[in-house]
MIMARVO-508573 format. One record per residue (C-alpha): residue in three letters; y, x, z. Coordinates in steps of 0.2 Angstrom, whole numbers, plus 5000, padded with zeros to 4 digits. Each point is the difference from the previous one (the first is absolute). Example, Ala and Ser with C-alpha at 12.3 -4.5 7.8 and 13.67 -1.06 7.14 Angstrom:
REM residues 2
ALA, 4978, 5062, 5039
SER, 5017, 5006, 4997
END
This chain:
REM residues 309
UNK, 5000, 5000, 5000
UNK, 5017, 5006, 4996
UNK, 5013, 5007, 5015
UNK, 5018, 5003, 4999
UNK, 5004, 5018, 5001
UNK, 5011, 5015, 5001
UNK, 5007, 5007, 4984
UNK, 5012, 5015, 5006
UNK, 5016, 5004, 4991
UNK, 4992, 5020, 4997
UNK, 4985, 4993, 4989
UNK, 5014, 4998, 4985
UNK, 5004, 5020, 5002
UNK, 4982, 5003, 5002
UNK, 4997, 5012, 4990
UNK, 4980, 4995, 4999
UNK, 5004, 4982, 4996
UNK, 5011, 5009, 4986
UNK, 4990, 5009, 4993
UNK, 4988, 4983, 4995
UNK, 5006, 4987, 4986
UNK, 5010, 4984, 5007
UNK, 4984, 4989, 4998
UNK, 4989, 5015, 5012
UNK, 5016, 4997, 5011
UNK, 5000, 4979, 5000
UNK, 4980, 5000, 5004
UNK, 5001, 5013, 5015
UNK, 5014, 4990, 5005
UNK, 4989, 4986, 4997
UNK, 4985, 5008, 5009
UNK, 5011, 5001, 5018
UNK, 5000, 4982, 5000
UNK, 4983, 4998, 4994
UNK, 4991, 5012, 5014
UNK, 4992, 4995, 5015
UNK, 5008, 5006, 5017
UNK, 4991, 5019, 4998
UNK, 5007, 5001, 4981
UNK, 4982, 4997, 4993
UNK, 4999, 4990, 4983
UNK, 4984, 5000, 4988
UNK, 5004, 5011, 4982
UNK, 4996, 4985, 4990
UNK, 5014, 4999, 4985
UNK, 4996, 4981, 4995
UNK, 5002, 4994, 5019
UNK, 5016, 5010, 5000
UNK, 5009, 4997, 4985
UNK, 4996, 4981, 5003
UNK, 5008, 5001, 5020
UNK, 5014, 5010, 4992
UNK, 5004, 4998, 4983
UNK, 4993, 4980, 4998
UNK, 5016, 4997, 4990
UNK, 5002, 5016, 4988
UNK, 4982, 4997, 4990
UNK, 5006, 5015, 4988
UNK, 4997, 5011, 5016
UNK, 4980, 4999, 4998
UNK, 4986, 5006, 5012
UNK, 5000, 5017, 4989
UNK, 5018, 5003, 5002
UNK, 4999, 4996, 5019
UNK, 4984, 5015, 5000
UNK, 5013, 5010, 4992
UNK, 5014, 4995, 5013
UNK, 4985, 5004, 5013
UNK, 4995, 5018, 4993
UNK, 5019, 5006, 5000
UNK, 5001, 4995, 5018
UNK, 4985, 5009, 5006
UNK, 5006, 5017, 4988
UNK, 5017, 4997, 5012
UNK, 4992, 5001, 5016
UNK, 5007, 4981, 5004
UNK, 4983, 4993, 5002
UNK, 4982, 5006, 5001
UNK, 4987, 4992, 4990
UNK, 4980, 5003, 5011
UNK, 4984, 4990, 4999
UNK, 4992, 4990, 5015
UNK, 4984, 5000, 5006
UNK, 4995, 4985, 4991
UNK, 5005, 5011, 4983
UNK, 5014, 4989, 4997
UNK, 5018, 5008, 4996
UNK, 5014, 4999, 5013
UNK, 5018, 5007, 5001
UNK, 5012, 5004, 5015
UNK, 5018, 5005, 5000
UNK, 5002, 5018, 5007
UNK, 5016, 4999, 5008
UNK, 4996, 4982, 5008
UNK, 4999, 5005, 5019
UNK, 5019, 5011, 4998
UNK, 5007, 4983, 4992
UNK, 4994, 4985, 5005
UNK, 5001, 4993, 5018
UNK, 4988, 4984, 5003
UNK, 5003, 4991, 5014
UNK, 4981, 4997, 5007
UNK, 4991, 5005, 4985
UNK, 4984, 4993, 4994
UNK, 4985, 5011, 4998
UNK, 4996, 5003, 4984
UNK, 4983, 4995, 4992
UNK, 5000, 5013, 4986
UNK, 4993, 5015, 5003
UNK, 5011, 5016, 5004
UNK, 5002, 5013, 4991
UNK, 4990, 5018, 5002
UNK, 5014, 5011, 4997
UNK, 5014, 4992, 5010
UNK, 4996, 4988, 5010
UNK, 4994, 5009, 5019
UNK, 5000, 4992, 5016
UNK, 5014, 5001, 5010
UNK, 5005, 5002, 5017
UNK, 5003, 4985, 5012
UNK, 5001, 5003, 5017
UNK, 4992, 5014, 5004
UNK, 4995, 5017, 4991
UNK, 4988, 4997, 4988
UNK, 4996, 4982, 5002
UNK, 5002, 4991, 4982
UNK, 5013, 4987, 4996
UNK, 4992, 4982, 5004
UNK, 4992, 4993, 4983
UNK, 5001, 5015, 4988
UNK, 4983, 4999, 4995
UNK, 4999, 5019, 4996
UNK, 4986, 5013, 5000
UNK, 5005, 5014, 5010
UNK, 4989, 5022, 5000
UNK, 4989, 4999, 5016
UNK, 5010, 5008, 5015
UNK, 4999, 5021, 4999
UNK, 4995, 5011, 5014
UNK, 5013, 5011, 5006
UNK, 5003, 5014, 4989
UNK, 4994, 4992, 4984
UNK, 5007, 5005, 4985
UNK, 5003, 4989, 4984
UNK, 5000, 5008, 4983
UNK, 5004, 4997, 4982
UNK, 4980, 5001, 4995
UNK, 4996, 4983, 5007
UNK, 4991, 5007, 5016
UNK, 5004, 5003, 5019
UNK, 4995, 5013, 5010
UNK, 5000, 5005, 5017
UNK, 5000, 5017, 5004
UNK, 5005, 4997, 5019
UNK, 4986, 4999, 5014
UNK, 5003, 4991, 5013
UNK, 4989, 5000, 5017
UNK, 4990, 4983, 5006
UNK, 5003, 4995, 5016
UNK, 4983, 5008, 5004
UNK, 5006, 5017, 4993
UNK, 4990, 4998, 4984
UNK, 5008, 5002, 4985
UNK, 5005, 4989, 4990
UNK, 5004, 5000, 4983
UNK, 5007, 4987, 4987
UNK, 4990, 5004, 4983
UNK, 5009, 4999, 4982
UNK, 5001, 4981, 4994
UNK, 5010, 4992, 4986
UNK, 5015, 4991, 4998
UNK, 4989, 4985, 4993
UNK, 4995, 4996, 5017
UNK, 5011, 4985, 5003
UNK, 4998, 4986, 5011
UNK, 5012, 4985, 5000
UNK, 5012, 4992, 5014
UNK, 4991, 4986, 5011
UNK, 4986, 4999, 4988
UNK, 5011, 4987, 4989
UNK, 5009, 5002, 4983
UNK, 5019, 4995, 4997
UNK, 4992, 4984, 4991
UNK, 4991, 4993, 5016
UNK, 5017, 5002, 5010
UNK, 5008, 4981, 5004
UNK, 5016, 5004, 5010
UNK, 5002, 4979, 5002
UNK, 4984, 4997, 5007
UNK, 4983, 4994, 4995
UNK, 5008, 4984, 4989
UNK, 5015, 5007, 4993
UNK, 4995, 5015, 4986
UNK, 5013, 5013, 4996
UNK, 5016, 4992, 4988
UNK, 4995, 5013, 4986
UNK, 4985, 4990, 4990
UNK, 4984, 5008, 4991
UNK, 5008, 5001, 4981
UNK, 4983, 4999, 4991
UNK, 4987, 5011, 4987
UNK, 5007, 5009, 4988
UNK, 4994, 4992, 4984
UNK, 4990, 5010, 4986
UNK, 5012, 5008, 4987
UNK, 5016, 4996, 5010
UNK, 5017, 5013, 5006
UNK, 4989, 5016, 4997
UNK, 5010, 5013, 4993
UNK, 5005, 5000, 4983
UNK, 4992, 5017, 4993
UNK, 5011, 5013, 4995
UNK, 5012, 4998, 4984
UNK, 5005, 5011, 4987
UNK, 5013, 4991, 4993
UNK, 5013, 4990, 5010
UNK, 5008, 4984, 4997
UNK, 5018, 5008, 5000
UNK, 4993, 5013, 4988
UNK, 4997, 4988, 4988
UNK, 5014, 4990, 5000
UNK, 5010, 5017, 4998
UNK, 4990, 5002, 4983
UNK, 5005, 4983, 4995
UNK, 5018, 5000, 5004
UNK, 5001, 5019, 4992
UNK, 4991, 4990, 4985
UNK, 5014, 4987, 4999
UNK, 5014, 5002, 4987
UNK, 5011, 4995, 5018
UNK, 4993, 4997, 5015
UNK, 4997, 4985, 5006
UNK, 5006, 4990, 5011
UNK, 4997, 5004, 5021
UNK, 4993, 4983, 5005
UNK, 4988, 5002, 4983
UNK, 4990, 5018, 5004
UNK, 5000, 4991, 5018
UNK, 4989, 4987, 4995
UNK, 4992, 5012, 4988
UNK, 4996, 5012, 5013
UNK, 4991, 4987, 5012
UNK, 4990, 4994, 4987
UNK, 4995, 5019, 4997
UNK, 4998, 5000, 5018
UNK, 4988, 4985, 4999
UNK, 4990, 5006, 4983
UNK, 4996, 5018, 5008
UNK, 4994, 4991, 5017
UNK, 4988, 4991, 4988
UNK, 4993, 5017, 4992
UNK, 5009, 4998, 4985
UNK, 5000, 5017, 4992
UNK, 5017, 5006, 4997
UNK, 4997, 5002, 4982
UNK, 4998, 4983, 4998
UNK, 5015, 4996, 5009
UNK, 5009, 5012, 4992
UNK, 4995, 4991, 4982
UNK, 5005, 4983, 5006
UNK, 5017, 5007, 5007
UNK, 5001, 5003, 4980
UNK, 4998, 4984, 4995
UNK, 5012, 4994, 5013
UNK, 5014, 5011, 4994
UNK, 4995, 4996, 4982
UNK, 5001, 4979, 5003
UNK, 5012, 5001, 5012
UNK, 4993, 4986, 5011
UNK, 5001, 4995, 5018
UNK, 4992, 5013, 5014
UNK, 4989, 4989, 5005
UNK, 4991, 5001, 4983
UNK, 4996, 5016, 5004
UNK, 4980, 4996, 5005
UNK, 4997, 4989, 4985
UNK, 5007, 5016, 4989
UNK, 4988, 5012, 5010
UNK, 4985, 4989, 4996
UNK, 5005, 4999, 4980
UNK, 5002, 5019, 5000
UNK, 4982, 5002, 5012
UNK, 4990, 4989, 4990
UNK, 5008, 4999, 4982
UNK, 4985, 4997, 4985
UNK, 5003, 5016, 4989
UNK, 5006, 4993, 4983
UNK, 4984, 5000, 4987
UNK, 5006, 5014, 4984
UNK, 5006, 4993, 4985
UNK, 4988, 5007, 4987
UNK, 5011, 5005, 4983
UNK, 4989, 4998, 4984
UNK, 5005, 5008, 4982
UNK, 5001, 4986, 4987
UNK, 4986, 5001, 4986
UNK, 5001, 4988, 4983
UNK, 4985, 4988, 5003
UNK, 4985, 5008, 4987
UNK, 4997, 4981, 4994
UNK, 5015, 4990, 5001
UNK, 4992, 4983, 4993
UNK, 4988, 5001, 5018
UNK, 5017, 5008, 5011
UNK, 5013, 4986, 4997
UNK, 4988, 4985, 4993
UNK, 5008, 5000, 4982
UNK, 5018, 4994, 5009
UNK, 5007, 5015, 4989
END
C-alpha cells in the first residue's frame, strides 16, 4: 500500500539522481512511495510501471526495466533475489531519509549485502523484526579474512585448565534471529498482517531484462533526421523514437527498422505508421523477374496469326 513520504530539497542537486534520465528520476521517486516501511519493493517492471505510470502507456514495462537498470548502475537502489527466487529491490539510502513513525515490518525478504541487524537496546542484540541472518558469534581473537574463512589462532584455557581451542569454520555458518523470517513477523498481532501485501508470481516471459542492443533507438532516429532533406519536426522524431523504442523491445532487428524508417521518410506519413512500414519492409514478396524475349517472324504465318493478315 502506498505511504506519504519525504522527498528532500537535496535530491534535485543530487548528483546520482542526475546522472539517470528524467523517467529513472520519476519512477525512483515513484518507488519511495511505493515501498514498504523498510524500503523493500519486488523488481517486477509490469507491477511498477502499472502503480506508477498507469496514465503514460507509452512508458512500457521495457522502458520501466530500463528506468530500473540506470538506477541500480547509480547506486539509488539495489536489485537481489529472495529466498523464494523471486526478484526484489530496496532503496540504499532509505534508513538516512525516511523517518516512519512506528514502521511496519516488512514481509519481503532483506537483502544480503546491506541489510544487517541492528542494535536495540543493548550491544549486540538485533533490532526487533529484522528477520536477518547474522555469522555465528567468534571466540575472542578470531580473525575474519577476505578468503571466506575464519580462523582462530588464539587459545584460550577452559575453566578446568584444558585448552581449548576454536577450530577454522566458514562464514556460511549462519543461523537466523528467533528462528523466524521477516515474512512470519505480524507487528499488529495474530489477525492484523503487515499493511505491505504479498504482490504475486512473476509470470513466464514477463519484465526480464531486455538483452543487450547494438543499436539504440536515438541512433536511429539520428540516421533518419541526418537522412531528411530538413529535419523534422521535434514532436515527429518524438513519436518516431517511441515507436523505435517499442519495435526494438519486440526484437525487431534494427535493420528492419532502419528499412521501414525509409519508407516513412519516403511517404511522409503519420509516426504512428511506423510498425505497419516495418512489417511491409520485414515481409515484402520479392518481385518475380520480368523475362525479356527477342522478337522472331513466326516460320508459318498462316498457323501464327489464323489467316487475319
Amino acid at each position: 500500500m502506498a505511504r506519504i513520504r519525504t522527498i528532500k530539497p537535496e535530491a534535485f542537486v543530487s548528483e546520482s539522481l542526475a546522472a539517470v534520465s528524467l523517467t529513472a528520476e520519476r519512477t525512483f521517486f515513484g518507488l519511495l512511495t511505493q515501498a514498504d516501511d523498510q524500503g523493500r519493493h519486488r523488481d517486477h517492471a509490469a507491477i511498477i510501471a502499472g502503480q506508477l505510470w498507469v496514465l503514460r502507456p507509452e512508458h512500457t514495462p521495457g522502458a520501466v526495466e530500463q528506468d530500473l537498470a540506470q538506477l541500480a548502475d547509480a547506486g539509488l537502489i539495489c536489485r537481489y533475489k529472495g529466498p523464494d527466487d523471486k526478484r526484489y529491490l530496496h532503496i540504499v539510502t532509505w534508513r538516512q531519509h525516511q523517518k516512519i513513525n512506528r514502521p511496519s515490518a516488512s514481509r519481503l525478504p532483506a537483502c544480503p549485502r546491506h541489510d544487517t541487524p541492528a542494535p536495540a537496546s543493548g550491544v549486540g542484540t538485533p533490532a526487533a523484526g529484522a528477520g536477518v541472518t547474522e555469522p555465528a558469534p567468534l571466540s575472542p581473537g578470531a580473525l575474519r579474512e577476505g578468503s571466506g574463512q575464519v580462523r582462530n589462532p588464539a587459545v584460550n584455557p577452559a575453566p578446568n585448565g584444558e585448552p581449548a581451542v576454536q577450530g577454522d569454520f566458514t562464514e556460511s555458518s549462519v543461523r537466523k534471529q528467533g528462528g523466524l523470517s521477516a515474512g512470519a513477523v505480524t507487528p499488529h498481532g495474530p489477525d492484523l498482517g503487515p499493511r505491505i501485501m504479498d504482490l504475486g508470481d512473476t509470470p513466464s516471459g514477463g519484465a526480464s531484462a531486455p538483452a543487450p542492443r547494438t543499436v539504440s533507438a536515438n541512433q536511429l532516429i539520428a540516421e533518419y533526421a541526418a537522412a531528411c532533406t530538413h529535419r523534422p519536426p521535434k514532436d515527429v522524431l518524438g513519436h518516431l523514437g517511441q515507436q523505435v523504442r517499442k519495435l526494438l523491445d519486440e526484437g525487431i532487428a534494427p535493420d528492419h527498422i532502419r528499412a521501414g524508417l525509409g519508407l516513412h521518410r519516403a511517404k511522409g506519413l503519420h509516426p504512428s505508421t511506423l510498425p505497419s512500414l516495418v512489417h511491409e519492409a520485414m515481409n515484402a514478396a520479392p518481385a518475380a523477374p520480368v523475362v525479356h524475349r527477342a522478337w522472331t517472324n513466326p516460320a508459318d504465318v498462316e498457323a501464327a496469326y489464323g489467316g487475319d493478315l
